[in-house]
N, C-alpha and C positions, 0 to 999 in steps of 0.2 A: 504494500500500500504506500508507503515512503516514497519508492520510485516514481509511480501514478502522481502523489502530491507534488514531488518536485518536477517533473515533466510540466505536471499545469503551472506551478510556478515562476518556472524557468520562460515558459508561451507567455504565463500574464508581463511578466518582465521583461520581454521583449516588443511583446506590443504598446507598452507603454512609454520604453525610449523609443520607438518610431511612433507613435503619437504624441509625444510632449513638443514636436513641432506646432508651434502656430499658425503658421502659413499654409497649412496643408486644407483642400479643398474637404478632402474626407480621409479620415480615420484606415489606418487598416484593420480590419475589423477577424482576424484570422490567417494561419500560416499556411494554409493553402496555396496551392500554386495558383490557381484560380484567385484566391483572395489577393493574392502579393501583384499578380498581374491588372488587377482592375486597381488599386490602388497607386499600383505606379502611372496607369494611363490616365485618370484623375485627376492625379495631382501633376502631371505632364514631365514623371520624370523617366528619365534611359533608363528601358529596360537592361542595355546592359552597363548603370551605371555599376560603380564600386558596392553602392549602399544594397542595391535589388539583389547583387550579386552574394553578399554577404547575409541577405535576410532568406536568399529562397536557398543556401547551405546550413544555417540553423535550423532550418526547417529540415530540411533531409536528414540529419543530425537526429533530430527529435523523434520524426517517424522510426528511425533504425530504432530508437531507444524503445518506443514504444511496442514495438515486434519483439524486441529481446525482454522484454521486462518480466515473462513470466518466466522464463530461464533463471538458471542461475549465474550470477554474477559471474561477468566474463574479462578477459583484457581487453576483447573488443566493446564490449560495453562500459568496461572506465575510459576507455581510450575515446569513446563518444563523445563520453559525459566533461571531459577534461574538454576537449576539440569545442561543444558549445561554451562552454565557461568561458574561451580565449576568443571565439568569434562575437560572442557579447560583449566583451571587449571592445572588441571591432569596432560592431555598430556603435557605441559610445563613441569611440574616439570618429567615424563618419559624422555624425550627427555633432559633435563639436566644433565642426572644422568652421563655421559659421560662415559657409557658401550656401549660397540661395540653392534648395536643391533641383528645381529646373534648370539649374545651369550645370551640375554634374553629366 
């Protein structure tokens, strides 16, 4: 159950540094590819910017996690869970860089 809470965790915490922009037309509202894709078109930013590119890998990140979760604890499973921890990073440090994100 711990893994399941941090998974959601980890989703709410990401969608809320890509939503603590202001400028943004709408919200992404979800890690879907689907969702990451209508949000980027939206708010009018490259799909292949840095930022898109770093949100729909956290995302593929999290689906693995969430496939392995009923397993037990694997190296590929820390090795996931480490990999989103540094990409959230990431996005922080994207989302600081205080460039307009239509312009990425």
């Amino acid at each position: 159950m711990s893994e399941f809470k941090n998974r959601m965790a980890t989703q709410r915490q990401i969608l809320r540094l890509v939503n603590c922009k202001e400028d943004q037309k709408e919200e992404l509202f979800g890690l879907s590819s689907k969702a990451i894709e209508r949000w980027a078109t939206v708010n009018a930013i490259d799909a292949n910017s840095k930022l898109v590119s770093l949100i729909k890998t956290v995302s593929g990140k999290l689906f693995f996690l969430a496939n392995k979760s009923q397993e037990q604890i694997s190296e590929d499973y820390r090795t996931a869970s480490r990999e989103i921890e540094e990409l959230t990073r990431s996005i922080e440090v994207e989302l600081d860089l205080g460039i307009p994100m239509a312009a990425k």
